[in-house]
LUMZAKOL-515812 format. One line per field, with one value per residue: residue number from 1; x, y, z of N, C-alpha, C, CB in turn. Coordinates in Angstrom, 1 decimal. Atoms other than C-alpha are relative to their C-alpha. Glycine has a CB too. Example, Ala and Ser with C-alpha at 12.3 -4.5 7.8 and 13.67 -1.06 7.14 Angstrom:
k = c(1,2)
n_u = c(0.9,-0.9)
n_v = c(-1.2,-1.1)
n_w = c(0.0,0.0)
ca_u = c(12.3,13.7)
ca_v = c(-4.5,-1.1)
ca_w = c(7.8,7.1)
c_u = c(0.9,-0.8)
c_v = c(1.2,1.1)
c_w = c(0.0,0.8)
cb_u = c(-1.0,0.4)
cb_v = c(0.0,0.5)
cb_w = c(1.2,-1.4)
REM end
This chain:
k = c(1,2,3,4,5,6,7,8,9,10,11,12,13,14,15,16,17,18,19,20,21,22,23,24,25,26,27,28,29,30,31,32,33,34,35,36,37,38,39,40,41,42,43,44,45,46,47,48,49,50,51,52,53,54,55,56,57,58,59,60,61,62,63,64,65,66,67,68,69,70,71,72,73,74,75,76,77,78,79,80,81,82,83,84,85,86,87,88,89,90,91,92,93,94,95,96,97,98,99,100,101,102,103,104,105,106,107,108,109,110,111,112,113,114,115,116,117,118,119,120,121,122,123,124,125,126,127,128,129,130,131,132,133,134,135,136,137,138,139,140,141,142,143,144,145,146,147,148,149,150,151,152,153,154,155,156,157,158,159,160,161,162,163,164,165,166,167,168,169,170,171,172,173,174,175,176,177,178,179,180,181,182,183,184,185,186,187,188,189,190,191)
n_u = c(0.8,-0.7,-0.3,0.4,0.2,-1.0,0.3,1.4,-0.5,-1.2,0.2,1.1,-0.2,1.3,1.3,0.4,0.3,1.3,-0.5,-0.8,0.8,0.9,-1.1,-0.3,1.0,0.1,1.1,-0.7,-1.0,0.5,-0.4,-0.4,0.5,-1.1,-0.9,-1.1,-0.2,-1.3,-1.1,-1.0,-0.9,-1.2,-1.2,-0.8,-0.8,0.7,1.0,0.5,-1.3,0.5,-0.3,-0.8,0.6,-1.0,0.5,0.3,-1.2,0.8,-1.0,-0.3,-1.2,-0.9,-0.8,-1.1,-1.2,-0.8,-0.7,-1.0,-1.2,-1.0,-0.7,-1.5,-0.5,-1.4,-0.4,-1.3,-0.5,-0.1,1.2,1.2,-0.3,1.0,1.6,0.8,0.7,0.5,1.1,0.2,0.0,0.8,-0.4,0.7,-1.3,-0.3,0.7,0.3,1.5,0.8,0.2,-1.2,0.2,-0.7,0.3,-0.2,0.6,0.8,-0.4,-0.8,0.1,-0.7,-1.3,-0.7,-0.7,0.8,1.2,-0.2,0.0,-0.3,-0.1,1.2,0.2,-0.7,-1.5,-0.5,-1.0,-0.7,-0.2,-1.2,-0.7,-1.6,-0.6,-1.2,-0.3,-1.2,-0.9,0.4,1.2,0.6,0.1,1.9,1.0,1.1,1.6,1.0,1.1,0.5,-0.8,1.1,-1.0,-0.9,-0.9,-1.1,-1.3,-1.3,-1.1,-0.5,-0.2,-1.1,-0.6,-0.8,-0.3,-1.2,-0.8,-0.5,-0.6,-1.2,-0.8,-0.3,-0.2,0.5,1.2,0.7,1.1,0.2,0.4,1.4,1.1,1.3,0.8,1.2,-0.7,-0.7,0.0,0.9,-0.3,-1.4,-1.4,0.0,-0.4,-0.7,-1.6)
n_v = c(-1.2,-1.1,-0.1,-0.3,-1.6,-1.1,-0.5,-0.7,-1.4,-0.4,0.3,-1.5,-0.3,-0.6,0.1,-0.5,1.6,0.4,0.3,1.1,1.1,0.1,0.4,1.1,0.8,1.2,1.1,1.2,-0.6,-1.5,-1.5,-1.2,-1.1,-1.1,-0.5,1.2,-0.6,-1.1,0.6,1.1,-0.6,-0.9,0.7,0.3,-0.9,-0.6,-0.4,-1.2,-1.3,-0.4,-0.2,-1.2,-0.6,-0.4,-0.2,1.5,0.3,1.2,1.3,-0.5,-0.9,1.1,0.3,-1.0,-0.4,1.1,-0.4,-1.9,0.1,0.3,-0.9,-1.3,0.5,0.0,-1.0,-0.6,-1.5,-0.7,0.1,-1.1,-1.1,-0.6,0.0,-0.8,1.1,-0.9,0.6,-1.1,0.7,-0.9,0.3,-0.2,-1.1,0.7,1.0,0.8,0.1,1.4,0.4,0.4,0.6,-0.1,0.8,0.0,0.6,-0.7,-1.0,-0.6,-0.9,-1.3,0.3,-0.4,0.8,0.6,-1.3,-1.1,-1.1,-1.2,-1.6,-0.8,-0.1,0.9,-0.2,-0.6,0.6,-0.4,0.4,-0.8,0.6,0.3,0.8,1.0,0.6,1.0,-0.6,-0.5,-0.4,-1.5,-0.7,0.2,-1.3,0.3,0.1,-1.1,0.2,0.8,-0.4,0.7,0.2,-1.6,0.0,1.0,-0.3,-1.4,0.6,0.3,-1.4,-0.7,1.1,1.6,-0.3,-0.2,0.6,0.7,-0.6,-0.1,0.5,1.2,-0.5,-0.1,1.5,0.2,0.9,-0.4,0.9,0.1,1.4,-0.7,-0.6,-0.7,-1.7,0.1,0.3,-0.8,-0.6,-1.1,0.5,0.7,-1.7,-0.2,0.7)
n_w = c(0.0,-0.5,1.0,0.4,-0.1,0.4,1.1,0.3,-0.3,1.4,1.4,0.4,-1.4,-0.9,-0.1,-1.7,-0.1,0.2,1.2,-0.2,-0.6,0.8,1.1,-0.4,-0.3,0.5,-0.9,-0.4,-1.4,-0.8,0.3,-1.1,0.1,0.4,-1.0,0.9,1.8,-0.5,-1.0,0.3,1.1,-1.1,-0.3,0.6,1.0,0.9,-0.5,0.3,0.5,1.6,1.0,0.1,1.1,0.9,1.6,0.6,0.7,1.1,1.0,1.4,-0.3,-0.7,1.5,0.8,-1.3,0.2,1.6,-0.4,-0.5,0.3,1.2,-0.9,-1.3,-0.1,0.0,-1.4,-0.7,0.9,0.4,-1.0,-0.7,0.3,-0.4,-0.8,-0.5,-0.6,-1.0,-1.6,-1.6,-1.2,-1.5,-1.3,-1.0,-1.0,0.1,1.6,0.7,0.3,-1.8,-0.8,-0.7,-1.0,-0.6,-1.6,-0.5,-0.3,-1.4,-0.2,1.7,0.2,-0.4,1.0,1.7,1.0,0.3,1.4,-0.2,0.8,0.0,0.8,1.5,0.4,0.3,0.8,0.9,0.7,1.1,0.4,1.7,0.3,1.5,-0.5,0.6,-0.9,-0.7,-0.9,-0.3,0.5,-1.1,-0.3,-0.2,-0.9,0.9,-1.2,0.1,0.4,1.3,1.4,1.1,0.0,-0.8,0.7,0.9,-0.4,-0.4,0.9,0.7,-0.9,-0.5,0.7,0.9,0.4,-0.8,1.1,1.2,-0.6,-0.7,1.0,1.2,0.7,0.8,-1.0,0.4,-0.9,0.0,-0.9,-0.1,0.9,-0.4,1.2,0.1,1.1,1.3,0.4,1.6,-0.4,-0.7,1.0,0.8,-0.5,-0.1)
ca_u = c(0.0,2.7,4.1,1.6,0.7,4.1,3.7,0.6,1.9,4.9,3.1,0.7,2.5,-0.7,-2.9,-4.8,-4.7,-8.0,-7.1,-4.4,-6.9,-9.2,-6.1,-5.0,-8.5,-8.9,-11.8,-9.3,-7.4,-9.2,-9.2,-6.7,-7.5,-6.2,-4.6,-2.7,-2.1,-0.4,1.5,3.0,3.9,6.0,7.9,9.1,10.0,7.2,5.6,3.4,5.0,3.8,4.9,7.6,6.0,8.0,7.4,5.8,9.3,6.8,8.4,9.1,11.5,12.7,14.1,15.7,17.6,18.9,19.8,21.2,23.3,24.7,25.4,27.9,29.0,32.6,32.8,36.1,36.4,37.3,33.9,32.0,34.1,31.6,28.8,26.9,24.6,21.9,19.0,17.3,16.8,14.6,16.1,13.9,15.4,13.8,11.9,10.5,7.5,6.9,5.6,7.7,7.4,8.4,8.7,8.1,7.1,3.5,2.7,5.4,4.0,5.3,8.2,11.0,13.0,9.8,8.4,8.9,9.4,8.3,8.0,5.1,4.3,6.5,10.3,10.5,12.5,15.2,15.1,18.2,19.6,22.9,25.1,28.4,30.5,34.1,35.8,34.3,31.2,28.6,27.4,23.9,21.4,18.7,14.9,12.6,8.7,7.3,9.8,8.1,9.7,10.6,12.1,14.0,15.0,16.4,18.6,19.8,20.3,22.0,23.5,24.3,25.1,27.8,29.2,29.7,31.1,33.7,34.7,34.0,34.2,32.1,30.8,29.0,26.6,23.9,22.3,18.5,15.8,12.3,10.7,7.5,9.2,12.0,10.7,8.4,7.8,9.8,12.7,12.6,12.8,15.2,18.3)
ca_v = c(0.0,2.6,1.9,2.6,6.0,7.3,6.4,7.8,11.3,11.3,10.2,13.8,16.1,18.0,15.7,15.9,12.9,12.6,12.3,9.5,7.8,7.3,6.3,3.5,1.9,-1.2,-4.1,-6.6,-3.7,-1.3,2.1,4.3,6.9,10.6,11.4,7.8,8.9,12.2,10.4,8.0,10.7,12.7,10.0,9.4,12.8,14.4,17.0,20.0,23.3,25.7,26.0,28.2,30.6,30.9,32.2,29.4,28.7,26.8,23.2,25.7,28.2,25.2,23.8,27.0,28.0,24.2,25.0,28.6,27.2,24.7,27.0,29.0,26.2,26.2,30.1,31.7,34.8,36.3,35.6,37.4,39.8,41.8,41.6,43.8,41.8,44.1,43.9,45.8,44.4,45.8,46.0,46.2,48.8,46.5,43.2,41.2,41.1,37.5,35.2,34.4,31.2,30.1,27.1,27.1,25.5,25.7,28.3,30.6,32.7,35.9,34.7,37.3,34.7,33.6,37.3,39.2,42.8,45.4,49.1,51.5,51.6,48.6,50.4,51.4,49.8,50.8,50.1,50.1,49.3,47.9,46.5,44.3,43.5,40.7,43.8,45.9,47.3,49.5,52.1,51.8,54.1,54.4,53.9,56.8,55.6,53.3,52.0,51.5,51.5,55.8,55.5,52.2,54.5,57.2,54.9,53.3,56.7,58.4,55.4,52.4,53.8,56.2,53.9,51.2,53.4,54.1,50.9,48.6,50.9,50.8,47.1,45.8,42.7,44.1,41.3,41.8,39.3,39.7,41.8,43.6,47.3,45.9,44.3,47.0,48.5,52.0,50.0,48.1,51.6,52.6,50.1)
ca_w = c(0.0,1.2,-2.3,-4.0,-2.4,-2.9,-6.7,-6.9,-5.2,-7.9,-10.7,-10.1,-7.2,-6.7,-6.3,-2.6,-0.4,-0.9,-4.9,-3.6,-1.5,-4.1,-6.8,-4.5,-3.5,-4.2,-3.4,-2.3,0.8,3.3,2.3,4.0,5.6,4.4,7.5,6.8,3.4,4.9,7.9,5.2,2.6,5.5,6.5,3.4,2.4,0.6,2.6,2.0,0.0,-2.1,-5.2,-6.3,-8.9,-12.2,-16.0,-18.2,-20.4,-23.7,-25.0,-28.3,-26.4,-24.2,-27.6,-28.9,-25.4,-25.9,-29.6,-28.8,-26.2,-28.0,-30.8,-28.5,-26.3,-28.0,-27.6,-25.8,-23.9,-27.3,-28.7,-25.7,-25.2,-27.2,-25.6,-23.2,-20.6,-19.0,-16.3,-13.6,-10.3,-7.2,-3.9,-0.6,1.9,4.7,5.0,1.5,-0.8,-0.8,2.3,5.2,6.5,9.9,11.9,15.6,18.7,19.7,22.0,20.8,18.0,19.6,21.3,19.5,17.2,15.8,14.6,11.3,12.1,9.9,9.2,8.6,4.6,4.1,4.1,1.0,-2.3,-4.8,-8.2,-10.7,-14.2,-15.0,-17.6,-17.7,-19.8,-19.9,-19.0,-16.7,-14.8,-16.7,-14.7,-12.7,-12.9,-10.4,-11.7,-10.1,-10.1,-12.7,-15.6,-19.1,-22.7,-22.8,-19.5,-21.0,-24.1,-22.2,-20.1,-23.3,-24.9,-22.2,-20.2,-22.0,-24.8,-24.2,-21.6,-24.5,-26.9,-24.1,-23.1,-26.0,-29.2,-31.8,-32.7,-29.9,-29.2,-26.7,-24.7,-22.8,-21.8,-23.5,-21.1,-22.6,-22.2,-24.2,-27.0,-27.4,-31.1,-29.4,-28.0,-31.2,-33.2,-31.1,-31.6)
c_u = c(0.9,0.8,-0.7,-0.9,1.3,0.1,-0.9,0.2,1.3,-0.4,-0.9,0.3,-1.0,-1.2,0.3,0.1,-1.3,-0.2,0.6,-1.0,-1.2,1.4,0.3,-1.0,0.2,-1.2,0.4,0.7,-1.2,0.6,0.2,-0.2,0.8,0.9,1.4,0.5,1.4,1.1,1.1,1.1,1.1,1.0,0.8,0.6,-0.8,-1.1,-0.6,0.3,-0.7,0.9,0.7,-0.6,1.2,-0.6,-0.3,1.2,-0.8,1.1,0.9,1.7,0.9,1.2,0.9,0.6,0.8,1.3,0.8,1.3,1.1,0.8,0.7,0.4,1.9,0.4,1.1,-0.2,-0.1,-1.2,-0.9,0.5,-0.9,-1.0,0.0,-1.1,-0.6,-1.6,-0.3,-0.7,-0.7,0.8,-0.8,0.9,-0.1,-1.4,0.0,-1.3,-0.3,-0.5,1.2,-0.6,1.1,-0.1,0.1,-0.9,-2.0,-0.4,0.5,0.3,0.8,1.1,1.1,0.7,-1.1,-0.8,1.0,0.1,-0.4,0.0,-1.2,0.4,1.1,1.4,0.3,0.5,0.9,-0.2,0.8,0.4,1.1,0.3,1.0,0.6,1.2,0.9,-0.1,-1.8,-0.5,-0.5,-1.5,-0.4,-1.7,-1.2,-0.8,-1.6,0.2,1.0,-0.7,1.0,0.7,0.9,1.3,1.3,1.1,1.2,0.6,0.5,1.1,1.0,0.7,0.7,1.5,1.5,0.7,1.1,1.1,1.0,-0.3,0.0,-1.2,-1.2,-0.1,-1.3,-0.7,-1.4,-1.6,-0.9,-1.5,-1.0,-1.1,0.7,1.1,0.5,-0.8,0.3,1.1,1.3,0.6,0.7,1.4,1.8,-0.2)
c_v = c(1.3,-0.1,0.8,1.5,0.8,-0.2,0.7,1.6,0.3,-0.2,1.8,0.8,0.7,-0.7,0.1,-1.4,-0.6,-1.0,-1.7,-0.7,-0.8,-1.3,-1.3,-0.9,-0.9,-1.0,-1.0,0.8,0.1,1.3,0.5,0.9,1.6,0.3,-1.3,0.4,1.4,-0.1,-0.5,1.1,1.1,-1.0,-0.1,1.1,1.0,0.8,1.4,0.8,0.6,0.3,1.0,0.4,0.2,0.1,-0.9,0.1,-1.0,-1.1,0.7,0.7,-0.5,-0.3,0.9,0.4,-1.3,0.3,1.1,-0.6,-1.6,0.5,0.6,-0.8,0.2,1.9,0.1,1.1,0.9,0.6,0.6,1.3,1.6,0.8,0.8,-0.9,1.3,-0.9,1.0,-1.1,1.3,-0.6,1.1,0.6,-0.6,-1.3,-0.6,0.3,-1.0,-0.4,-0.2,-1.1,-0.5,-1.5,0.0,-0.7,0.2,0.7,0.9,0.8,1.2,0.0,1.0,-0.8,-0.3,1.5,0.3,1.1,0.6,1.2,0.7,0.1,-0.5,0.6,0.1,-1.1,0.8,-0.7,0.2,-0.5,-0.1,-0.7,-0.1,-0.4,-1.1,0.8,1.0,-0.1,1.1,0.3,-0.2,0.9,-0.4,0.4,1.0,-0.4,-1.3,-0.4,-0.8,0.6,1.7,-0.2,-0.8,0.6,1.1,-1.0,-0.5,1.0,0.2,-0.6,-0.5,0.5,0.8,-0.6,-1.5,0.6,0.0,-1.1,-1.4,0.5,-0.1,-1.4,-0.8,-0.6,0.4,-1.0,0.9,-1.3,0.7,0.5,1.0,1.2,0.0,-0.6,0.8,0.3,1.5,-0.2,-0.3,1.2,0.5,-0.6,-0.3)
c_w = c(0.0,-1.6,-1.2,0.3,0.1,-1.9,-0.5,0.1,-1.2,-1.1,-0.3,1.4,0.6,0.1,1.8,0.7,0.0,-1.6,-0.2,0.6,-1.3,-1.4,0.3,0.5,-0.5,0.4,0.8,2.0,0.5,-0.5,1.3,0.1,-0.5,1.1,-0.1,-0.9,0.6,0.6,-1.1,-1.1,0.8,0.3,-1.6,-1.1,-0.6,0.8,-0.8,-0.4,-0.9,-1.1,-0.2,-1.7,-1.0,-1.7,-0.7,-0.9,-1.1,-0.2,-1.0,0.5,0.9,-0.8,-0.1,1.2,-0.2,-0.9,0.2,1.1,-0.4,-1.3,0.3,1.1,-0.2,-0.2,1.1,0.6,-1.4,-1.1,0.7,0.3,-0.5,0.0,1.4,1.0,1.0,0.6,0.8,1.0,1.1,1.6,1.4,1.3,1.5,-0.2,-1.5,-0.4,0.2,1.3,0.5,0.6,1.1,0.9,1.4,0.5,0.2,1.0,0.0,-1.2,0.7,0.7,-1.3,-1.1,-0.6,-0.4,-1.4,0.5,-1.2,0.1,-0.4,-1.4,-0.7,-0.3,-0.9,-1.1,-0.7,-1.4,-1.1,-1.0,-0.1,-0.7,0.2,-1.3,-0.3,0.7,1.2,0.5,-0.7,0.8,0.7,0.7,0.7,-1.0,1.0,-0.9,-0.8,-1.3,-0.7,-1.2,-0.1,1.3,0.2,-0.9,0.6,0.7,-1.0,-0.9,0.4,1.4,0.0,-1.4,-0.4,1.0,-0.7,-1.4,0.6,0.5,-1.3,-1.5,-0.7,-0.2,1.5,0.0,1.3,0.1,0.9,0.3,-0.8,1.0,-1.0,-0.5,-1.1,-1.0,-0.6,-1.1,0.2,0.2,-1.8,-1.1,0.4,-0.5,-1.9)
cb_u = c(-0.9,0.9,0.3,-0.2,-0.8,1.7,-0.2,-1.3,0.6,1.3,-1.1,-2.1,1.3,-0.5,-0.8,-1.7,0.4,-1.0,1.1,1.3,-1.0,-0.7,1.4,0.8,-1.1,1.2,-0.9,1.5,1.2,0.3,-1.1,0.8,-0.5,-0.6,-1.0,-0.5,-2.3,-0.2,-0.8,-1.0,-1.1,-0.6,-0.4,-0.4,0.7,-0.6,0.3,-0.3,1.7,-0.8,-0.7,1.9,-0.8,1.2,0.9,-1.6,1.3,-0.6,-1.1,-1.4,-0.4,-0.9,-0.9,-0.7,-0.7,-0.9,-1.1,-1.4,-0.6,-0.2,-0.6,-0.6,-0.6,0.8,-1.1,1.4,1.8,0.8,-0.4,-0.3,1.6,-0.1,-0.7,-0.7,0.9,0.0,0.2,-1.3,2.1,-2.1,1.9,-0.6,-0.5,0.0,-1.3,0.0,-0.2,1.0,-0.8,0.7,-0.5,-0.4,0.4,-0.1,0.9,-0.5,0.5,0.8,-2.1,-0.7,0.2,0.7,1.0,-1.1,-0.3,-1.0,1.2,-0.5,1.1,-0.4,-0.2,-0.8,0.7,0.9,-0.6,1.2,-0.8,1.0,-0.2,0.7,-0.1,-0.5,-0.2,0.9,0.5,0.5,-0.1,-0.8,0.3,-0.5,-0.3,0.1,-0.9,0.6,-0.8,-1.3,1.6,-2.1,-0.9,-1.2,-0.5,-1.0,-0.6,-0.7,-0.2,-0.7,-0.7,-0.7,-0.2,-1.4,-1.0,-0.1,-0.9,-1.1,-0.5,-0.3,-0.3,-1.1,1.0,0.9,1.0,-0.2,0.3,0.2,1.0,-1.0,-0.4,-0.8,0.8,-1.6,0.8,0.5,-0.4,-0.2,-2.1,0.0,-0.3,-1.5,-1.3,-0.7,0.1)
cb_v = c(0.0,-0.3,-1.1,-0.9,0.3,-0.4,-0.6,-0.5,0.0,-0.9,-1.7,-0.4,0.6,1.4,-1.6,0.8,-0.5,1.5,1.0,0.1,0.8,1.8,0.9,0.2,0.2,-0.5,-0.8,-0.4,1.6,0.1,1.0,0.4,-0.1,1.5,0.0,-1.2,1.0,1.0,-1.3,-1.5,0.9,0.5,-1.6,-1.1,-0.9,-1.0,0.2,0.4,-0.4,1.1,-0.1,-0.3,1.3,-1.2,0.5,-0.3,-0.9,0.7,-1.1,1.5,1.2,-1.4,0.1,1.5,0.2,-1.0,0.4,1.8,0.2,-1.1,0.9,1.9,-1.9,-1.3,0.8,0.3,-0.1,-0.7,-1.0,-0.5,0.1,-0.2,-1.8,0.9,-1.5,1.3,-1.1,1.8,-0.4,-0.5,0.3,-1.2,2.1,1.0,0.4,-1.8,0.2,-1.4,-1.5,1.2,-0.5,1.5,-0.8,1.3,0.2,-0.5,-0.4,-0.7,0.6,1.2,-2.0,0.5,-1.6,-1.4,1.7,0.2,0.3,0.0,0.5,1.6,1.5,-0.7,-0.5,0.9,-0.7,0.0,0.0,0.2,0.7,-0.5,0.6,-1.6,0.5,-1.0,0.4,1.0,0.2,0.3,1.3,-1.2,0.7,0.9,-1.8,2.5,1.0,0.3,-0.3,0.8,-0.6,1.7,0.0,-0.9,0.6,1.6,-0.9,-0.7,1.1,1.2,-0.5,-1.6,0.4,1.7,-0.1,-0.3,1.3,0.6,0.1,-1.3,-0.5,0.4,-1.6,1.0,-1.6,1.4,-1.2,0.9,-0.5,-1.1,0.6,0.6,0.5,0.1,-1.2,1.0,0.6,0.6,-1.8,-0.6,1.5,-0.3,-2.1)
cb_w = c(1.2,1.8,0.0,-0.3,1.2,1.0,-0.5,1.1,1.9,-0.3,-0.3,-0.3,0.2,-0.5,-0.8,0.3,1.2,0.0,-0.1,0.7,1.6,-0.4,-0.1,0.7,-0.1,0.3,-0.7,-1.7,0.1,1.6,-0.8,0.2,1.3,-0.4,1.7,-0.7,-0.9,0.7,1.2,-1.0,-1.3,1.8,0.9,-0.3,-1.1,-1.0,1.3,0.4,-0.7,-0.1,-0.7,0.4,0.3,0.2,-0.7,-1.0,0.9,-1.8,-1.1,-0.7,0.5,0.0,-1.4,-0.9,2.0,-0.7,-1.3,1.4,1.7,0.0,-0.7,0.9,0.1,-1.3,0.0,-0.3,0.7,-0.6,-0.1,1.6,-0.1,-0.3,0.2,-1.0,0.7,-1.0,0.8,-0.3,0.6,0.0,0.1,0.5,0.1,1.4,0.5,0.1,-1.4,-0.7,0.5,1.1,-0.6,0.7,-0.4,0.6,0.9,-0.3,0.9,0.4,-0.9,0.2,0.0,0.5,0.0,0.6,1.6,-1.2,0.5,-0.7,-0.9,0.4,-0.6,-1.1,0.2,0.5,-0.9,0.7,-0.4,1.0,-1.3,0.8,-1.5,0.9,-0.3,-0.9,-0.8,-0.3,1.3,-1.0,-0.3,1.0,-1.8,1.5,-0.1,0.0,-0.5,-0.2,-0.1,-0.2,-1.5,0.2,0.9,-1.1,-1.4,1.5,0.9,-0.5,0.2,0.5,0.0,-0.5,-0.2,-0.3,1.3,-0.5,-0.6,0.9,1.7,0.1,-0.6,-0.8,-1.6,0.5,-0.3,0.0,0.4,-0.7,2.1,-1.1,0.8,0.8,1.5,0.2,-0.3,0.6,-0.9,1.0,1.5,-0.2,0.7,1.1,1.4)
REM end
């Protein structure tokens, strides 16, 4: 039985044990109960979690990141040295955005080690653009409010642009991810 409710939980990790109780019935056992079902899938490893959220990546663009990276697996140093590698990043001046989870005794929710601390109107963030390339650091420019594709082109304008010219000349491979802002038809115009 305990075999067949740890296949059952691997073959589909969200089902419920209710799901598994049902999957493993049989007319020949007793049906176990869910709380069984949960006891068995702890011991052997598989407990409760949510899911860590992440961008759908399709089969299609699976493939081509494959293909792309074996199309530049035998690149050297000499071959990147070209390239530009940019991003912006948000940094929290105190606490996090996401949950915090915590494990503690019971009885001892506000016991100090088990608390979160925060700040009136959540402490603020920083938000900031930067670019890299094999030979140095490009420079990073702080984001003020909301950034969308004009506030994209001006950093690329008056940024990245004459901070490339200065440190890698003229021919220059300049890398991004496909964020909306900067595949935009402006961005697009732009380069």
């Amino acid at each position: 039985m305990d075999r067949n409710i740890l296949r059952a939980c691997r073959e589909d990790p969200r089902r419920t044990s209710t799901g598994i109780q049902v999957s493993v019935s049989s007319p020949n056992e007793p049906v176990p109960l869910r709380r069984t079902i949960r006891r068995r899938l702890q011991v052997a490893g598989l407990h409760g979690r949510r899911p860590v959220i992440k961008p759908l990546v399709s089969l299609k663009n699976r493939k081509a990141r494959v293909e792309w990276a074996k199309q530049h697996l035998s690149w050297g140093p000499r071959e990147w040295a070209n390239h530009i590698w940019s991003d912006e990043s948000k940094f929290n001046l105190f606490g996090t955005d996401g949950i915090q989870w915590i494990r503690r005794p019971i009885g001892s929710r506000y016991a100090p080690q088990y608390q979160c601390p925060t700040v009136k109107h959540g402490g603020g963030s920083v938000m900031v653009w930067g670019c890299f390339s094999d030979t140095s650091m490009g420079p990073l420019k702080r984001i003020v409010g909301t950034m969308d594709r004009y506030v994209y082109e001006d950093i690329l304008e008056n940024t990245m642009r004459p901070w490339a010219r200065a440190n890698l000349g003229r021919s220059w491979v300049f890398q991004q991810d496909n964020d909306p802002k900067h595949t935009s038809g402006h961005v697009a115009n732009w380069f």
